[in-house]
N, CA, C and O atoms as a GROMACS GRO file, in nm:
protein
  564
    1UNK      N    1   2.560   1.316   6.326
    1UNK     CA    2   2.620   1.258   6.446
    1UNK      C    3   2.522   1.271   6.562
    1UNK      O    4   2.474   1.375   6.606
    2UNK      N    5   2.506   1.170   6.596
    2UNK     CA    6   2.406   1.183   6.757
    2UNK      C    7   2.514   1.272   6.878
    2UNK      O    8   2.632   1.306   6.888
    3UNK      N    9   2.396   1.280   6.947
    3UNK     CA   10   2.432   1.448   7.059
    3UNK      C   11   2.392   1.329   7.200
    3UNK      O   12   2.310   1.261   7.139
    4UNK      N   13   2.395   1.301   7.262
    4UNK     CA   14   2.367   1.219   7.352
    4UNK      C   15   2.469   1.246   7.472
    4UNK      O   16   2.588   1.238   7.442
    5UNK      N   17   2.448   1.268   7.562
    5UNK     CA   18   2.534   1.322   7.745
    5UNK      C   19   2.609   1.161   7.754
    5UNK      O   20   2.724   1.152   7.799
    6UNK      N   21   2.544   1.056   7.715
    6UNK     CA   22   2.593   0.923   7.771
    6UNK      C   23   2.587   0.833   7.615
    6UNK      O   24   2.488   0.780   7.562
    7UNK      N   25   2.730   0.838   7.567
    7UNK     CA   26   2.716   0.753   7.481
    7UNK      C   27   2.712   0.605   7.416
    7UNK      O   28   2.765   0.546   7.322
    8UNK      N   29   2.616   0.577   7.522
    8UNK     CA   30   2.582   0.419   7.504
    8UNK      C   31   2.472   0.426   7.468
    8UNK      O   32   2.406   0.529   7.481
    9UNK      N   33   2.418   0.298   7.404
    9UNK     CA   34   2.301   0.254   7.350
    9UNK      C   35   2.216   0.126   7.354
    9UNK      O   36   2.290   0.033   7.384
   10UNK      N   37   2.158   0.108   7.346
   10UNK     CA   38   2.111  -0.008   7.373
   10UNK      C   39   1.990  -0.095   7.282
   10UNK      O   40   1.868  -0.073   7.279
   11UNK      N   41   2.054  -0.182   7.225
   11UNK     CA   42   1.970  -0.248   7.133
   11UNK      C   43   1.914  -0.368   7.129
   11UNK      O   44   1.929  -0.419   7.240
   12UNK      N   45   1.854  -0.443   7.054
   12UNK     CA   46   1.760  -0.574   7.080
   12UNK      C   47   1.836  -0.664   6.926
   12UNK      O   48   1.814  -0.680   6.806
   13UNK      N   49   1.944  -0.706   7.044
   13UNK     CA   50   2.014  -0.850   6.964
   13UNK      C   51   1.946  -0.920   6.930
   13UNK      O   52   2.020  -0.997   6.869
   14UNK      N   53   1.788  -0.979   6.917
   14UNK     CA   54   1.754  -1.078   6.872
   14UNK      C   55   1.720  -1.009   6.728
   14UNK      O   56   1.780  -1.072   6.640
   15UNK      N   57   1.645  -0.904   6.677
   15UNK     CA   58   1.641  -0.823   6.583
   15UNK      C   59   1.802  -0.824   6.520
   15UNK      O   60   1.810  -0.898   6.423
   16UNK      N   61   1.891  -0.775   6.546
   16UNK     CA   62   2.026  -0.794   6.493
   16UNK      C   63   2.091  -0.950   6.406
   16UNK      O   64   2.146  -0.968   6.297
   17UNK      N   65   2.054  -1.031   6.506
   17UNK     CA   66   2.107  -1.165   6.472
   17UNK      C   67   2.001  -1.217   6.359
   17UNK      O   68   2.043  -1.273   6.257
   18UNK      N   69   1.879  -1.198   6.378
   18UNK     CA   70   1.817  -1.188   6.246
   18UNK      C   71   1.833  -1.106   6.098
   18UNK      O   72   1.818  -1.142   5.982
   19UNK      N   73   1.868  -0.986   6.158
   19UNK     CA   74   1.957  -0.932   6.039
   19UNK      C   75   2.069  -0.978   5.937
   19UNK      O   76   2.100  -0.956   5.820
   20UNK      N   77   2.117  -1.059   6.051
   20UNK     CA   78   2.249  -1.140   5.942
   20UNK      C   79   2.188  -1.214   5.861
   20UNK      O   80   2.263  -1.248   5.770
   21UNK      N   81   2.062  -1.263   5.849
   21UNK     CA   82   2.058  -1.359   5.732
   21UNK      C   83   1.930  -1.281   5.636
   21UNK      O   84   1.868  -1.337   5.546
   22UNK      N   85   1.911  -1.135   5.683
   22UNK     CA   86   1.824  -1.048   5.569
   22UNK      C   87   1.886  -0.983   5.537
   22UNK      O   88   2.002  -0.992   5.575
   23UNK      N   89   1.847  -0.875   5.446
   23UNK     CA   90   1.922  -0.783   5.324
   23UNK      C   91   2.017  -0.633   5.418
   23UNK      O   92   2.117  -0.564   5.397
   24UNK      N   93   1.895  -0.647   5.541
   24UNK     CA   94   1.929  -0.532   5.664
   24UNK      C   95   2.100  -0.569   5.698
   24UNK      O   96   2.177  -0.479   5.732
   25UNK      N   97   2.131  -0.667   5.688
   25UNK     CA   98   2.284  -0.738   5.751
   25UNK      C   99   2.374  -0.623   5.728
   25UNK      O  100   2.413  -0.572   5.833
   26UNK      N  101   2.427  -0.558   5.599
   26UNK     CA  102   2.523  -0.462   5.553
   26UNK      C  103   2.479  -0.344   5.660
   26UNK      O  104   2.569  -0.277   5.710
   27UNK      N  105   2.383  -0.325   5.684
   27UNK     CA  106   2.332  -0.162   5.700
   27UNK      C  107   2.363  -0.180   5.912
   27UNK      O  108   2.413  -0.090   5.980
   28UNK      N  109   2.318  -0.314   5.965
   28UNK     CA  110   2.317  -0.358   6.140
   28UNK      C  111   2.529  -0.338   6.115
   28UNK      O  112   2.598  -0.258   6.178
   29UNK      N  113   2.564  -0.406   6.042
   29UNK     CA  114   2.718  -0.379   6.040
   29UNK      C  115   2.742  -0.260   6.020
   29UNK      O  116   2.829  -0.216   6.096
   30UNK      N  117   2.692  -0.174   5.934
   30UNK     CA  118   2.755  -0.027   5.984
   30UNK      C  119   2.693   0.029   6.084
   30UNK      O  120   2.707   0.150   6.102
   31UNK      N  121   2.649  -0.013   6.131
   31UNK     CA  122   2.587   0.082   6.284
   31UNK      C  123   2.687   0.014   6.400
   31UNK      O  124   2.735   0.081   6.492
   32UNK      N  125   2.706  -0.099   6.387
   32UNK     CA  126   2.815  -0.171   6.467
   32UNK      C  127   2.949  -0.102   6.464
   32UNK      O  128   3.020  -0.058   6.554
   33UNK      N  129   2.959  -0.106   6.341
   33UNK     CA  130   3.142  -0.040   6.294
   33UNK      C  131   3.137   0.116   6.387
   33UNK      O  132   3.219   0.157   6.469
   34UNK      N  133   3.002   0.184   6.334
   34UNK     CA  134   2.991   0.358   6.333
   34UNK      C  135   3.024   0.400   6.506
   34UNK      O  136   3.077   0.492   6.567
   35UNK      N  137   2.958   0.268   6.537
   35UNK     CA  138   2.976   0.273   6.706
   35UNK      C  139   3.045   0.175   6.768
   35UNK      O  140   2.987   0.092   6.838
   36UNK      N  141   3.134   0.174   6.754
   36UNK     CA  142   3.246   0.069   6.807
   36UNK      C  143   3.228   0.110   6.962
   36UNK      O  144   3.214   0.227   6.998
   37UNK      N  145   3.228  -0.017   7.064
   37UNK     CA  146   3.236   0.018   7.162
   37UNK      C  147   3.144   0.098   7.227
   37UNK      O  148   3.139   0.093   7.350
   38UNK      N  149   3.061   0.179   7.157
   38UNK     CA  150   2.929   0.252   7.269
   38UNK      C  151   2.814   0.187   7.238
   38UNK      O  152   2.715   0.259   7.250
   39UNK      N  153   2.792   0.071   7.199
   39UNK     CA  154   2.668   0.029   7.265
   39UNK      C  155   2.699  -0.133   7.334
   39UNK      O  156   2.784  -0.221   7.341
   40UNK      N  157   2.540  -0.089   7.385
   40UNK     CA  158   2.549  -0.196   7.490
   40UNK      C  159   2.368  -0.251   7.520
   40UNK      O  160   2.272  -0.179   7.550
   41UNK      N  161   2.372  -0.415   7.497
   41UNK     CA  162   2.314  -0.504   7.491
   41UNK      C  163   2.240  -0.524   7.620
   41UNK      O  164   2.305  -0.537   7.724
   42UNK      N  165   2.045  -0.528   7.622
   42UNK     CA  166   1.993  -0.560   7.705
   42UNK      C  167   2.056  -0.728   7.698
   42UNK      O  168   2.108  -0.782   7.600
   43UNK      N  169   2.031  -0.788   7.839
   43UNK     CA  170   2.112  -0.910   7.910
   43UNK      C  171   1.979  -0.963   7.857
   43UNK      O  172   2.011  -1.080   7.836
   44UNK      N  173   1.820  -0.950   7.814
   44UNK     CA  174   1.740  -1.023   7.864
   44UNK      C  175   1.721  -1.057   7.668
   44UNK      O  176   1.632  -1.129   7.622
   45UNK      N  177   1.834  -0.979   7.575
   45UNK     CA  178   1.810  -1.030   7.432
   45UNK      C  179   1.855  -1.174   7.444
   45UNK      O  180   1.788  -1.252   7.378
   46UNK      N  181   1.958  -1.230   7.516
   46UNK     CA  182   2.067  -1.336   7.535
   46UNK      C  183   1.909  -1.453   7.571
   46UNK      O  184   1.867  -1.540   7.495
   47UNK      N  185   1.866  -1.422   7.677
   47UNK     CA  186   1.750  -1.506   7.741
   47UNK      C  187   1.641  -1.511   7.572
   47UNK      O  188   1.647  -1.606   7.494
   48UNK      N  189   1.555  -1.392   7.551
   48UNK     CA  190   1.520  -1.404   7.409
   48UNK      C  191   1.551  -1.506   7.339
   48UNK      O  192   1.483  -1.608   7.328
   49UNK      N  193   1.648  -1.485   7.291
   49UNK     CA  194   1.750  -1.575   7.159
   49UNK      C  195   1.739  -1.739   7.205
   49UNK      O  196   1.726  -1.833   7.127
   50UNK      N  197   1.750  -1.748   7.367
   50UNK     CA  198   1.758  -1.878   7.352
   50UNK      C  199   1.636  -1.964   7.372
   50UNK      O  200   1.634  -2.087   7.362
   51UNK      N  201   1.513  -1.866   7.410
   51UNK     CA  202   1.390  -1.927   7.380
   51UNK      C  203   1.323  -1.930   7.271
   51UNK      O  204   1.220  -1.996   7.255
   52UNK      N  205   1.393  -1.838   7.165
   52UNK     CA  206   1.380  -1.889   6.995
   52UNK      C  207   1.404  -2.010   6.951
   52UNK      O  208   1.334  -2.077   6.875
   53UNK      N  209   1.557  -2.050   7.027
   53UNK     CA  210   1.653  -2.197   6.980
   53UNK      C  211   1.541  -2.277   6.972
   53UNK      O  212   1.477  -2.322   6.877
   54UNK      N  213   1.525  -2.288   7.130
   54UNK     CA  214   1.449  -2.373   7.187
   54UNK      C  215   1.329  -2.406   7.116
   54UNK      O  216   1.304  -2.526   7.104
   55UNK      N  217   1.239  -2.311   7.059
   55UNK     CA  218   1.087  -2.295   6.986
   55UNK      C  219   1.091  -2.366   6.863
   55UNK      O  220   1.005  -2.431   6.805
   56UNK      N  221   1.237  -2.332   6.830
   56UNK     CA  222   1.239  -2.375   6.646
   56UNK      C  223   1.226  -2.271   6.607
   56UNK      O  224   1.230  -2.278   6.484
   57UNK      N  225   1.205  -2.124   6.655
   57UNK     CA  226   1.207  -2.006   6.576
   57UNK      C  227   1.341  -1.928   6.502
   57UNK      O  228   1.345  -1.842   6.415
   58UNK      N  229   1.451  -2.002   6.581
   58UNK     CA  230   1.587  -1.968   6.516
   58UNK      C  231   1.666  -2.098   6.538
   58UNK      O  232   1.702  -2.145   6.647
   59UNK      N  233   1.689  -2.152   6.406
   59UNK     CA  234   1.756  -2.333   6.390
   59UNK      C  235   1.925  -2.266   6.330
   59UNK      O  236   1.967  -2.197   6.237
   60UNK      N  237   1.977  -2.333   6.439
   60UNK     CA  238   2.127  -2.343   6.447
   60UNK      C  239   2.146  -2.488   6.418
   60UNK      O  240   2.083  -2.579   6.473
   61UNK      N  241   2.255  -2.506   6.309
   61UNK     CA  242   2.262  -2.640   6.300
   61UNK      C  243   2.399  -2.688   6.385
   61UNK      O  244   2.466  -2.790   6.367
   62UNK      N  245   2.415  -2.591   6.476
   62UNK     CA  246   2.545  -2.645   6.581
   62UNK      C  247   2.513  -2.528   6.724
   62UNK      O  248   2.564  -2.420   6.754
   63UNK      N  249   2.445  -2.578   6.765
   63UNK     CA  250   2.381  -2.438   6.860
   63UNK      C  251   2.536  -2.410   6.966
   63UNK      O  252   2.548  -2.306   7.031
   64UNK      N  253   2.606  -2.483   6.966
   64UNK     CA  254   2.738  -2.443   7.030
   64UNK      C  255   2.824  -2.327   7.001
   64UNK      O  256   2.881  -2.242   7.068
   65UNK      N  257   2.808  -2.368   6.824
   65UNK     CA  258   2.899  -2.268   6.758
   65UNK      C  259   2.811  -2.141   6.737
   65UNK      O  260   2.862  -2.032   6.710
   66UNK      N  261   2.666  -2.162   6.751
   66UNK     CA  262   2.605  -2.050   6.724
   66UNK      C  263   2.625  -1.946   6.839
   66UNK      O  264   2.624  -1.824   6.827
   67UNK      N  265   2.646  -2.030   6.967
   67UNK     CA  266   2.686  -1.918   7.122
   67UNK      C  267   2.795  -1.844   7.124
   67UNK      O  268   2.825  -1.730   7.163
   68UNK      N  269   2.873  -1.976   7.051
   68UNK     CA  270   3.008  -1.924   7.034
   68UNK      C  271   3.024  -1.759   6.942
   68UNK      O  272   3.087  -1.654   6.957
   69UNK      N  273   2.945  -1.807   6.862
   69UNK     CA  274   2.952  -1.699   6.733
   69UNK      C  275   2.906  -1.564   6.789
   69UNK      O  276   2.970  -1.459   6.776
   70UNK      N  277   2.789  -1.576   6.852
   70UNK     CA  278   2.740  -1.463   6.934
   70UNK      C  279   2.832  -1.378   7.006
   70UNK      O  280   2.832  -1.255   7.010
   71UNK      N  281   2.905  -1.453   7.057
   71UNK     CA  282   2.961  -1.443   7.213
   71UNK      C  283   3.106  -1.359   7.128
   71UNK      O  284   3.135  -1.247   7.172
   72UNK      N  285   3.180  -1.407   7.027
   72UNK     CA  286   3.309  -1.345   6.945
   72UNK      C  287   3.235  -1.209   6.865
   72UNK      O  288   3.302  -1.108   6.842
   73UNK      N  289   3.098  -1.218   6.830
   73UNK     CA  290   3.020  -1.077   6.743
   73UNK      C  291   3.048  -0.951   6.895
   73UNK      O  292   3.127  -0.857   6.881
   74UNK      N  293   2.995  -0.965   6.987
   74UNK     CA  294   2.985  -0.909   7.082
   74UNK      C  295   3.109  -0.803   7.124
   74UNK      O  296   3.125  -0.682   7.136
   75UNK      N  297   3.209  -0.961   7.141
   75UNK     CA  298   3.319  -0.905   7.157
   75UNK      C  299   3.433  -0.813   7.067
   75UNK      O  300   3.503  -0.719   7.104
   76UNK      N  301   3.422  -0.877   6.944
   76UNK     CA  302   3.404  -0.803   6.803
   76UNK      C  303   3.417  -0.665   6.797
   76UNK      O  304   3.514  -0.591   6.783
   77UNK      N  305   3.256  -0.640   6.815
   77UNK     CA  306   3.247  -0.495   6.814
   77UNK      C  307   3.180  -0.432   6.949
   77UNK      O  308   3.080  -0.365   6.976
   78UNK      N  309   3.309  -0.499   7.031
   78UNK     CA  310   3.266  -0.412   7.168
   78UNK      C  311   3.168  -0.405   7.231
   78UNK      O  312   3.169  -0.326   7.326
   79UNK      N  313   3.052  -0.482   7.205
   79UNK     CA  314   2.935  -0.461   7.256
   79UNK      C  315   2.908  -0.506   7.426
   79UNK      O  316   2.911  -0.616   7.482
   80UNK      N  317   2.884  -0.375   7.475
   80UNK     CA  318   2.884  -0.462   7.644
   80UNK      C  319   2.737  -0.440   7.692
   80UNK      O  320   2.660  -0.351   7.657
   81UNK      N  321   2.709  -0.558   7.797
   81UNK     CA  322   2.563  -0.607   7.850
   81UNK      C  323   2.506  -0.518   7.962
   81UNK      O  324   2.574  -0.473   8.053
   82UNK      N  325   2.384  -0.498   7.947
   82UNK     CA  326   2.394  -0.396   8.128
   82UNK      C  327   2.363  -0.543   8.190
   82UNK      O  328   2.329  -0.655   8.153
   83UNK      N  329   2.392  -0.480   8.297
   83UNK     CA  330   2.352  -0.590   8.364
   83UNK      C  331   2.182  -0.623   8.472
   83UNK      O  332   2.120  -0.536   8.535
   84UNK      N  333   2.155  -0.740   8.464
   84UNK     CA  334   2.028  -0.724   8.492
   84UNK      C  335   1.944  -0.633   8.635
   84UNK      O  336   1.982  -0.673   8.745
   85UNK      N  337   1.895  -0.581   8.635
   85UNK     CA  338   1.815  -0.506   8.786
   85UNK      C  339   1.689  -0.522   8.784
   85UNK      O  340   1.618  -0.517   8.684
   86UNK      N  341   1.655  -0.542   8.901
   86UNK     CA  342   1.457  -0.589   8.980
   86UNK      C  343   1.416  -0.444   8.892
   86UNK      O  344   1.315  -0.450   8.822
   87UNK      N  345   1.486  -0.331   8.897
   87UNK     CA  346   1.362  -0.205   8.886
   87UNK      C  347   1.361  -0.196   8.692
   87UNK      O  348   1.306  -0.102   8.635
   88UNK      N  349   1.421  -0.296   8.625
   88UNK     CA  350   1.409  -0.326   8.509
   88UNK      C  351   1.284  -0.412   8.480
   88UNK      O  352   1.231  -0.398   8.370
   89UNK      N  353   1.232  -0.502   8.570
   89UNK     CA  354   1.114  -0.599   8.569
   89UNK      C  355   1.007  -0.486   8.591
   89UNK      O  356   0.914  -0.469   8.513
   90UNK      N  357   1.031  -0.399   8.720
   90UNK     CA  358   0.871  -0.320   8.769
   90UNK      C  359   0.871  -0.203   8.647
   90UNK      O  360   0.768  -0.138   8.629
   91UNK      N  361   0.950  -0.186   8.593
   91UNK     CA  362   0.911  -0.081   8.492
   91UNK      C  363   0.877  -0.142   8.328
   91UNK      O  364   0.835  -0.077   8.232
   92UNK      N  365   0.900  -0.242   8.334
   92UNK     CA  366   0.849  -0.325   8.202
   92UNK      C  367   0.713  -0.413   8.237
   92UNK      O  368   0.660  -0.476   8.145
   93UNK      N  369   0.678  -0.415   8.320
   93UNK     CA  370   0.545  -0.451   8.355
   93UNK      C  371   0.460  -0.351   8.335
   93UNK      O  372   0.343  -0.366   8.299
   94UNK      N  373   0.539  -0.195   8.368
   94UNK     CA  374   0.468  -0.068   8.354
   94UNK      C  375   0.450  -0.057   8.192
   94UNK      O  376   0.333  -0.046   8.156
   95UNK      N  377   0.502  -0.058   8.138
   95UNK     CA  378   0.537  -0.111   7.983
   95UNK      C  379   0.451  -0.134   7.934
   95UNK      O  380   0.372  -0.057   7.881
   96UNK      N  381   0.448  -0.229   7.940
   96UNK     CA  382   0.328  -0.347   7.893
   96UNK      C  383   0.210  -0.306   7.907
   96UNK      O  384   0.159  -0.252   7.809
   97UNK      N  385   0.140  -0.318   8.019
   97UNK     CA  386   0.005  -0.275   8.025
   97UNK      C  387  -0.035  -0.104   7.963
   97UNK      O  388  -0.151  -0.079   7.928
   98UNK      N  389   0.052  -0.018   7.959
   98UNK     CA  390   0.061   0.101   7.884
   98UNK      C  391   0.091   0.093   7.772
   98UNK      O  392   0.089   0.205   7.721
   99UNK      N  393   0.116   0.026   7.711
   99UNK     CA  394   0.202   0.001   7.543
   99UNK      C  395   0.166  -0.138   7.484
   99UNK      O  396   0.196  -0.165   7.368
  100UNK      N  397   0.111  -0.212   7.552
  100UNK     CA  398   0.094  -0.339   7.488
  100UNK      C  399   0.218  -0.379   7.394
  100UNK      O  400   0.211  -0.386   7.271
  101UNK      N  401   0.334  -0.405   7.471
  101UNK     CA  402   0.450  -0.440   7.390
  101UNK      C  403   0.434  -0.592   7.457
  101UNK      O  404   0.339  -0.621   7.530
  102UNK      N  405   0.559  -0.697   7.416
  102UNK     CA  406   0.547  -0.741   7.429
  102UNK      C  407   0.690  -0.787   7.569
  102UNK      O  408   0.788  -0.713   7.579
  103UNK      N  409   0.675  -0.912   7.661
  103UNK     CA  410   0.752  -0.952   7.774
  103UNK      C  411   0.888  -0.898   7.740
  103UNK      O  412   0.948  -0.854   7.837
  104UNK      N  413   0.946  -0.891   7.632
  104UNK     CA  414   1.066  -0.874   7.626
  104UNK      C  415   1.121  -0.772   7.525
  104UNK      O  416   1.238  -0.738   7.510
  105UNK      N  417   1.034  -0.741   7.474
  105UNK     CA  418   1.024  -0.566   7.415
  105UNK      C  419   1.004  -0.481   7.506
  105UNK      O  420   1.049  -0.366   7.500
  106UNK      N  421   0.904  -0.547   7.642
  106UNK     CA  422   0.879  -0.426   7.717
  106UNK      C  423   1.064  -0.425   7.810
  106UNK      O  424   1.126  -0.319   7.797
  107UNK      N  425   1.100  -0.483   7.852
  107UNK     CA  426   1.192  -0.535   7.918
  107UNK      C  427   1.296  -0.446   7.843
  107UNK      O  428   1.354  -0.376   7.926
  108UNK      N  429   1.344  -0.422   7.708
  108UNK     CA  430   1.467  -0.367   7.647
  108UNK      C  431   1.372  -0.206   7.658
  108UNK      O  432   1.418  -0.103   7.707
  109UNK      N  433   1.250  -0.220   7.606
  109UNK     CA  434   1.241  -0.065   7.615
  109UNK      C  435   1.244   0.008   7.793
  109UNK      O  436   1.284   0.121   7.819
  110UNK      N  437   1.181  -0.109   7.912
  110UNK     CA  438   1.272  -0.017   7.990
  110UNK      C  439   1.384  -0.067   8.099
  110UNK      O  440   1.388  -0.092   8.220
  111UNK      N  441   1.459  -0.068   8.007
  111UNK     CA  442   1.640  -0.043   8.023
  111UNK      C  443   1.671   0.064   7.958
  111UNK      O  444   1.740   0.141   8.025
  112UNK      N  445   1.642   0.108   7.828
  112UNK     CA  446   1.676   0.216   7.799
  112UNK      C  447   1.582   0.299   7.854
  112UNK      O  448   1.632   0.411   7.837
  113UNK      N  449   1.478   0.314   7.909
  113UNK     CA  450   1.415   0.416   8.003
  113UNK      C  451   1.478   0.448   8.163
  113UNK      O  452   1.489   0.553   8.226
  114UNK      N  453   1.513   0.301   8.197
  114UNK     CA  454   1.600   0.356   8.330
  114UNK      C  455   1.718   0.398   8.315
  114UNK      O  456   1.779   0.471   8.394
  115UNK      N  457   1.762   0.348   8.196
  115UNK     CA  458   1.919   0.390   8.168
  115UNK      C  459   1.962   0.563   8.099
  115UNK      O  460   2.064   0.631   8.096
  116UNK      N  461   1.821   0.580   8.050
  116UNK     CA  462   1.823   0.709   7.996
  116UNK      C  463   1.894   0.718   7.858
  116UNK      O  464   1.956   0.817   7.821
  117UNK      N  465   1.879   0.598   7.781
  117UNK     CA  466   1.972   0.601   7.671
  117UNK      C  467   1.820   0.573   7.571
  117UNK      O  468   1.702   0.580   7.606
  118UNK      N  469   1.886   0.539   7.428
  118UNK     CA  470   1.786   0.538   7.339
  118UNK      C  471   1.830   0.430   7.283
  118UNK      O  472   1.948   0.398   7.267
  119UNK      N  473   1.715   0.360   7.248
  119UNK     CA  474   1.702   0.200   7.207
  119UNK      C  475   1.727   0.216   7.064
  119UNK      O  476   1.692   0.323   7.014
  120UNK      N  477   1.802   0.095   6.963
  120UNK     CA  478   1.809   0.130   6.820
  120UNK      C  479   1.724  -0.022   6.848
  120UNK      O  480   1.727  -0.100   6.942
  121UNK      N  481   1.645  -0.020   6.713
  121UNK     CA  482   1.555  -0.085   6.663
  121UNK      C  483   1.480  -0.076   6.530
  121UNK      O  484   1.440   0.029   6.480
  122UNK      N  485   1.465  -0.194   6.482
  122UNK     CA  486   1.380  -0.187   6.306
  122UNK      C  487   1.232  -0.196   6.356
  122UNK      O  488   1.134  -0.167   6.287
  123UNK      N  489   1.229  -0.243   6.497
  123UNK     CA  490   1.078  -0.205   6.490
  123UNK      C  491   1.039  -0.078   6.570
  123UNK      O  492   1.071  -0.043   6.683
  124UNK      N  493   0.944  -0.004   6.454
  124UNK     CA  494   0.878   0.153   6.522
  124UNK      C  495   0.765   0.105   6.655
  124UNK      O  496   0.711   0.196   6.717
  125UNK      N  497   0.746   0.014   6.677
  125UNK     CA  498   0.651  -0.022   6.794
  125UNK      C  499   0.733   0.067   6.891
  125UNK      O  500   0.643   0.142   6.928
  126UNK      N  501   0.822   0.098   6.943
  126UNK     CA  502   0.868   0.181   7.049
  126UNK      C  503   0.863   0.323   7.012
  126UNK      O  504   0.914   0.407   7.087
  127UNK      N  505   0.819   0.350   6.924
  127UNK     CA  506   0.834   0.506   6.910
  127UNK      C  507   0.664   0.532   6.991
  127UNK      O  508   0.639   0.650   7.010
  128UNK      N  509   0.553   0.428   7.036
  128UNK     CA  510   0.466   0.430   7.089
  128UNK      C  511   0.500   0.473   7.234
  128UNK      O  512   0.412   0.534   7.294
  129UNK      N  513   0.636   0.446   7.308
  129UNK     CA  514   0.640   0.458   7.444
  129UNK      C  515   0.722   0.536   7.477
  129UNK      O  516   0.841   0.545   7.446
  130UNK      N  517   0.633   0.623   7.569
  130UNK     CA  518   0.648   0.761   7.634
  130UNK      C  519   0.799   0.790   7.701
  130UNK      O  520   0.847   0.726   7.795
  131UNK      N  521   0.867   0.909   7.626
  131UNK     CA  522   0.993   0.933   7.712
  131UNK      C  523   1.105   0.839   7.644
  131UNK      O  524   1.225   0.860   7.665
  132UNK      N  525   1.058   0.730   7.556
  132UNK     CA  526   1.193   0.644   7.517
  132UNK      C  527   1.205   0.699   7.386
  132UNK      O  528   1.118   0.729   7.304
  133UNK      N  529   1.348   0.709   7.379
  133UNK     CA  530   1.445   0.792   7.267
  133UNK      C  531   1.460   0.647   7.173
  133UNK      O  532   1.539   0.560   7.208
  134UNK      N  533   1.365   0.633   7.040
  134UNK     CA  534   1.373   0.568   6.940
  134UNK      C  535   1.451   0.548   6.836
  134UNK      O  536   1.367   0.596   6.760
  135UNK      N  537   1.539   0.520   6.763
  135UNK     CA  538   1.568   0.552   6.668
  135UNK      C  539   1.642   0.394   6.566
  135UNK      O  540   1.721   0.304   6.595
  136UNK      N  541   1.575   0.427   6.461
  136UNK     CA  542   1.541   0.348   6.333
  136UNK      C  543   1.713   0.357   6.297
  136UNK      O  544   1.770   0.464   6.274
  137UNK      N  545   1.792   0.206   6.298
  137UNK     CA  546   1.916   0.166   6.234
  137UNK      C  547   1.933   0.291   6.083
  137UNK      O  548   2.019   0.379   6.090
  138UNK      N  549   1.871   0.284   5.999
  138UNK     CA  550   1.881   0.366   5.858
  138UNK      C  551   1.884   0.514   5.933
  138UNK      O  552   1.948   0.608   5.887
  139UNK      N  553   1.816   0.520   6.038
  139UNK     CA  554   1.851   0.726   6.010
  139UNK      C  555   1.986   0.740   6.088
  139UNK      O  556   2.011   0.860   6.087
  140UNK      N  557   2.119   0.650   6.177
  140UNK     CA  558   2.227   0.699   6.178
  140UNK      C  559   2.327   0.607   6.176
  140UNK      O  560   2.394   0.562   6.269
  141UNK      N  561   2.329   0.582   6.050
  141UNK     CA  562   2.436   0.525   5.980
  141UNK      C  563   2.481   0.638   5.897
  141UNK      O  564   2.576   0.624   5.820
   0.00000   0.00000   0.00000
């Protein structure tokens, strides 16, 4: 069981929604179920996701129902958004040039740095940046 003062979390929905159509899908649903209600979604995965649509990097063959679908997963399993702040931009710029992550990796990793929470993620690229509490979907399920 995680030990955490503030039990929210914060994860990178675009990684998730890709999960549903890899083998990871069963394992992102029990981390959903395990935490009903305590986590909570950087606002800037939503922006992400829809410059995938847009790219051709994620093809919805009804991009309506695909918002829709998002938007009922969320609500689903409780998942709530922080909401966006300027000192979320100056510290992901700090990010970046220290971590070489990328615009919107740096951006979720710091929300959970200002937020003081710990980011879940399949990618270990954040276990590179200083002070952010990492942790890999498989170690708490």
């Amino acid at each position: 069981m995680l030990n955490f003062s503030n039990n929210y979390f914060t994860l990178a929905l675009v990684e998730t929604i890709r999960l549903f159509e890899y083998p990871k899908h069963r394992e992102a649903e029990n981390v959903f179920n395990k935490y009903l209600g305590k986590l909570t979604l950087s606002p800037y995965s939503l922006v992400e996701i829809d410059l995938l649509l847009r790219s051709g990097s994620i093809v919805a063959r009804d991009v309506y129902s695909f918002w829709d679908g998002i938007g009922k997963m969320l609500m689903h399993y409780r998942i709530s958004i922080f909401q966006p702040k300027p000192k979320y931009h100056s510290l992901a710029y700090d990010v970046r040039l220290k971590h070489n992550l990328s615009y919107f990796d740096s951006l979720h990793a710091a929300i959970a740095l200002c937020e003081k929470v710990p980011i879940i993620s399949y990618d270990a690229m954040y276990k590179r940046v200083r002070n952010l509490t990492y942790l890999h979907p498989s170690d708490i399920v």
